[in-house]
N, C-alpha and C positions, 0 to 999 in steps of 0.2 A: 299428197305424196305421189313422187312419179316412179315409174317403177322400168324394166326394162326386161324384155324377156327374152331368150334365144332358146329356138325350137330347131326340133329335129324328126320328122315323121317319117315313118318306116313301114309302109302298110302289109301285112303277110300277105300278100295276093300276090298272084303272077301280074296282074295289070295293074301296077302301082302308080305311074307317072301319070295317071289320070288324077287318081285319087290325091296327088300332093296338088297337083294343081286347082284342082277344087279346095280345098282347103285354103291356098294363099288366093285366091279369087275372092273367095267371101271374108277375108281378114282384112283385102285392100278395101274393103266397101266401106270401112266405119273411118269414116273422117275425123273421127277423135283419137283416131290411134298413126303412131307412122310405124312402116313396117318397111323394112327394108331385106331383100334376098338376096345371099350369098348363096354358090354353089351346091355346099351342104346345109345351111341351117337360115333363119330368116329370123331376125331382127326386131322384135314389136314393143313399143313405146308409148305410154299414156298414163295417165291415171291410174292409180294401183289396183283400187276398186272395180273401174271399169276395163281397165285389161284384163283381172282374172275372172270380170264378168264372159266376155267375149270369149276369152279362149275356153272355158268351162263349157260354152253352149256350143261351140264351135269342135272341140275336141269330141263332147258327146257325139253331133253328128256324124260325126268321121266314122265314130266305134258305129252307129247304129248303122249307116249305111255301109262301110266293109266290111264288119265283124271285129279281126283283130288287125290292131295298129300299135304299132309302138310309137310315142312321144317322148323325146326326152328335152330337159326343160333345164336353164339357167335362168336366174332372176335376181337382177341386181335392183336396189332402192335409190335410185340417184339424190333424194334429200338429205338420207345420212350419210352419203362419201360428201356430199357438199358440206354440213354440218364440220366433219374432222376435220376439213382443209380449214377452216373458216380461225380454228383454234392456232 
């Protein structure tokens, strides 16, 4: 099942634009995933399993290394919008 994610990180720090940048750095490393950046949010596509593997470990390190962060998260399943079209 593939799945599709759209993110939004927000770090409570004064020096934020480090911290998002580290983030899409280590998300573009996993060659099983396509991640694509817009202005405000960024795009992550793969396997349903291992997307919410990746951003689960990924999302931790964020909190552990700034403290607080806001993430907000869309997740669509692209096999069941395929699925209804198909009917």
């Amino acid at each position: 099942m593939q799945v599709m994610a759209e993110l939004s990180l927000y770090p409570l720090a004064d020096s934020f634009i480090p911290t998002i940048k580290s983030f899409l750095e280590r998300i573009n490393c996993y060659d099983e995933l396509t991640v694509t950046t817009c202005s405000t949010s960024t795009q992550v596509t793969g396997e349903y399993q291992r997307v919410m593997e990746i951003l689960g470990a990924e999302m931790q390190r964020t909190h552990e290394e700034v403290g607080q962060a806001v993430f907000v998260a869309k997740f669509l399943n692209f096999d069941a919008m395929q699925s209804r079209s198909d009917d």
